[in-house]
N, C-alpha and C positions, 0 to 999 in steps of 0.2 A: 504494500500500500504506500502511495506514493502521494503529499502534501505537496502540492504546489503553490508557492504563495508568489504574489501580482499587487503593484501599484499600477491603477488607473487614476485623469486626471478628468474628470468630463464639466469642462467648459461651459456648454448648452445645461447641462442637466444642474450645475453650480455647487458640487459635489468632488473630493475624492473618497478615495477607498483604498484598502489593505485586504484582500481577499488571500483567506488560506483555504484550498479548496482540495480535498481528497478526491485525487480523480478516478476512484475506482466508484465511489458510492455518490458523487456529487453534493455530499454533502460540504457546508462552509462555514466560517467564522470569517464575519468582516467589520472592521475598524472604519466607519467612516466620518467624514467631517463634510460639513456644509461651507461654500465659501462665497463671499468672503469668510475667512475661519475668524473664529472667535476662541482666544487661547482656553483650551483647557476644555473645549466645547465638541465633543463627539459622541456618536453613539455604535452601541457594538448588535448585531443581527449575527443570525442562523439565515439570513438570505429569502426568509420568508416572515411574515405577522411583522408586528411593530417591535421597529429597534427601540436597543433600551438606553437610556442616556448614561455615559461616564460610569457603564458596568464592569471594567476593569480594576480592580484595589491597587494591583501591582502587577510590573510584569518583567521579564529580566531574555535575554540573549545569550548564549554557549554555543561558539562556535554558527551552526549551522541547526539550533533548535530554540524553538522561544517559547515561555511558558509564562502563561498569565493566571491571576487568582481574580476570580468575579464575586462580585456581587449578588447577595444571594437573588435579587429579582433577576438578574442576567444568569445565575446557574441554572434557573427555572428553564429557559430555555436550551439548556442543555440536558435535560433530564436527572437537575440537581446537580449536577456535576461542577466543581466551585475551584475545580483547577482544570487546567486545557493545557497539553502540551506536543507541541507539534518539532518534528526534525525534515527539514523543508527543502525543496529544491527551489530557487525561483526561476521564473519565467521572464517572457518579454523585455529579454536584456536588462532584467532588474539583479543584481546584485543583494546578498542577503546585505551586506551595508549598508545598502542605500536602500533597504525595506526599513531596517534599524530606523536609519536616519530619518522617515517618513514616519513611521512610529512617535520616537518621541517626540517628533516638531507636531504629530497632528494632537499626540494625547494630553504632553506636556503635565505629566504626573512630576507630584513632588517627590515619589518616590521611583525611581526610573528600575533599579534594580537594590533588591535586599540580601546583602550577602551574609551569612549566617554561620 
């Protein structure tokens, strides 16, 4: 099973996105932000029903895997599930760096990663 994660930027639609998208089952996790962005101001979706606003607590990068801890109305949407962790290829000449760096510029958490 194969995680592929994609930044899109869509202009018309006034919107980006961080899709992590398991291309076997189609299912997804996406990070997005409405723009003009408003710091600190996104919401995270399963790619269906209504996204949940700033449902991520924390979230941290290793390497080529990133792992977030949600909120418990955002684990609802994952069938409770209150951590998510993906080891990802990216696509569309996205670099996992420059996922990174899309990440924290769109979530802009005062906690970017918790090392323990």
């Amino acid at each position: 099973m194969a995680i592929v994660v994609s930044y899109d930027h869509y202009d018309d639609l006034q919107c980006e996105v961080v899709v992590f998208l398991d291309d076997e089952t189609g299912d997804c996790f996406q990070i997005q932000c409405d723009l003009p962005a408003t710091p600190g101001s996104y919401q995270i979706s399963a790619g269906v029903g209504a996204p949940v606003e700033q449902g991520v607590i924390a979230w941290q990068r290793v390497d080529d895997e990133f792992g977030f801890a949600l909120s418990a109305k955002a684990a609802a949407m994952f069938g409770g599930n209150a951590r998510l962790h993906f080891e990802v290829e990216p696509s569309g000449g996205d670099t996992i760096d420059s996922i990174a760096a899309h990440l924290e510029r769109m979530m802009r958490l005062q906690q970017h990663e918790r090392r323990e």
